[in-house]
N, C-alpha and C positions, 0 to 999 in steps of 0.2 A: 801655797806652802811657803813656809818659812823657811829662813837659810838654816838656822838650828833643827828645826824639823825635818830639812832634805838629809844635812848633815847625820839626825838619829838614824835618819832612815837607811842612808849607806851603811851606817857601823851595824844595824838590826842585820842586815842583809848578805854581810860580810864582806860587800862590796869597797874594794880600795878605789880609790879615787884615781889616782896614778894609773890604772891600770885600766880604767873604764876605755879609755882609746882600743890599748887591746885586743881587748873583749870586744867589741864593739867590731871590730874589723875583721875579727878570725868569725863572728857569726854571720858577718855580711860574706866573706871568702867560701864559709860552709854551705850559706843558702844560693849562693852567686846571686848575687844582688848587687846593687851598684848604689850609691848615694850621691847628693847634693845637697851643698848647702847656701844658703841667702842669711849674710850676716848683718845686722847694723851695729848693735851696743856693744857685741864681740870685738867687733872690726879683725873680723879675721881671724880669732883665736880656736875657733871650731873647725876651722881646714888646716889649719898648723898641725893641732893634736892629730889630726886624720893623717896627715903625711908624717907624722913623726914617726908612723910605722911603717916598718920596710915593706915592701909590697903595695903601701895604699893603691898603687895605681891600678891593681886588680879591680879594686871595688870603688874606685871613684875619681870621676874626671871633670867637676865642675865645683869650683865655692865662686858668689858671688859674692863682694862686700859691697852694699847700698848704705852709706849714709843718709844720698840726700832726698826729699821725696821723688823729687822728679824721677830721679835715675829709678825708686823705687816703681815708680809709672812705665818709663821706659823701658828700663831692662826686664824686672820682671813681671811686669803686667797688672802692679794694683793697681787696683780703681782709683780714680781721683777724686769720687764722692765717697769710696772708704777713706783715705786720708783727709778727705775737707771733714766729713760727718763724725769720724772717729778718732782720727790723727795718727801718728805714726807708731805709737804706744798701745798697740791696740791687738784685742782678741781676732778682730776683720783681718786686720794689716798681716800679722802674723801669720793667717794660714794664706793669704793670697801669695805673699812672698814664699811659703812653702810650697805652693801648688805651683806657681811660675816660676823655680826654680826646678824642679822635679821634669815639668814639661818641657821645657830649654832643653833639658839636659840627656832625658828620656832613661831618666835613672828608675830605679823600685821605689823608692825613698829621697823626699826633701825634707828639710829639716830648714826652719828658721828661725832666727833669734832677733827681737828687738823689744827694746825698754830703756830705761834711766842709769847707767853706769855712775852719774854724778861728774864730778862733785856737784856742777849747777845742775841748771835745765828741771829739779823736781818742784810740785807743786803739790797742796791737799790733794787735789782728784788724783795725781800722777805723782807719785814721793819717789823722791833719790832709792834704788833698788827695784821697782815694779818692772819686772820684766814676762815677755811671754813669748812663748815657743811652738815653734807651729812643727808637727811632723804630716806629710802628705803621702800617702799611695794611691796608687791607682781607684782603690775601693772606697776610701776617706781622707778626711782630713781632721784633724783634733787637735785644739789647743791648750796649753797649760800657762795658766797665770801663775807666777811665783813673786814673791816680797824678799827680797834677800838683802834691802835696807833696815832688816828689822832689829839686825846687833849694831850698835855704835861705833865698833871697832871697823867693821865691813868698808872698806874703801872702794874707789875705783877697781881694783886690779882686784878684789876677795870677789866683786859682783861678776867681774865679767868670767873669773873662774868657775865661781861656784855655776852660772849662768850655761858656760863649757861642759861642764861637769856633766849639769841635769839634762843639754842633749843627750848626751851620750847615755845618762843610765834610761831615760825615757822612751828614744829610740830603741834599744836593748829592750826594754821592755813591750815597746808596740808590737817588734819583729817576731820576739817571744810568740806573744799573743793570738798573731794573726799569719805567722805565714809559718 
């Protein structure tokens, strides 16, 4: 998905962006659920939004932010033949850092984010903006590829928002879903 395309997809939906933190925590408060997150391209911006509401601490007691691979080995448990086979930009990496965060933490939900924020670091196979999101429960795990280097305008801080963003309406949407 595109950034323009998540972006129609919020305004189709009537979903405010500002508000998806929220949302997002008064369903996790409804269901009592608990969440976790393992961040890299965010660096942190997905447990900011999480505490920006009063109460997070109801529904969640763990963000990890993994930059570097190792730590992503160590702390939360990727493989080291998914980041040698796949690398750190990856559909694999994404949900393992979702499943070993969720575990650590023995939340209902982990949720992970890693990809290309920029400015460097993009390549053809790997372009400035590819990012992907892992959400885990106990039952699955399922990741979302998203391109959100695909406006010009899009910087550093548009990726890692919009990046913020689509946890949050994604997980909204898993929780919907399935519990």
């Amino acid at each position: 998905m595109t950034s323009e395309a998540f972006l129609q997809l919020l305004k189709d939906e009537n979903c405010d962006i500002e508000k998806l933190n929220d949302t997002l925590l008064g369903l996790l408060k409804d269901k009592n659920m608990k969440i976790a997150t393992a961040e890299s391209c965010t660096g942190g911006m997905v447990s900011k939004w999480i505490t920006d509401v009063p109460g997070a601490a109801t529904v969640f007691d763990l963000g990890i932010c993994c930059y570097a691979n190792e730590m992503k080995e160590k702390v939360l448990g990727v493989s080291h033949k998914t980041l040698e086979n796949f690398g750190a930009v990856s559909h694999q990496t994404a949900e393992e850092m979702a499943d070993g965060v969720r575990e650590i933490s023995n939340a209902d939900i982990g949720v992970s984010t890693t990809g290309i924020a920029g400015p460097d670091g993009g390549t053809a196979e790997k372009p400035i903006g590819l990012v992907y999101i892992g959400i885990s429960t106990q039952d699955k795990t399922v990741t979302h590829e998203l391109h959100f280097g695909d406006n010009d305008e899009n910087n550093r801080d548009d990726i890692r928002r919009l990046t913020t963003a689509a946890v949050f309406y994604l997980a909204l949407r898993h929780i919907k879903a399935n519990f």
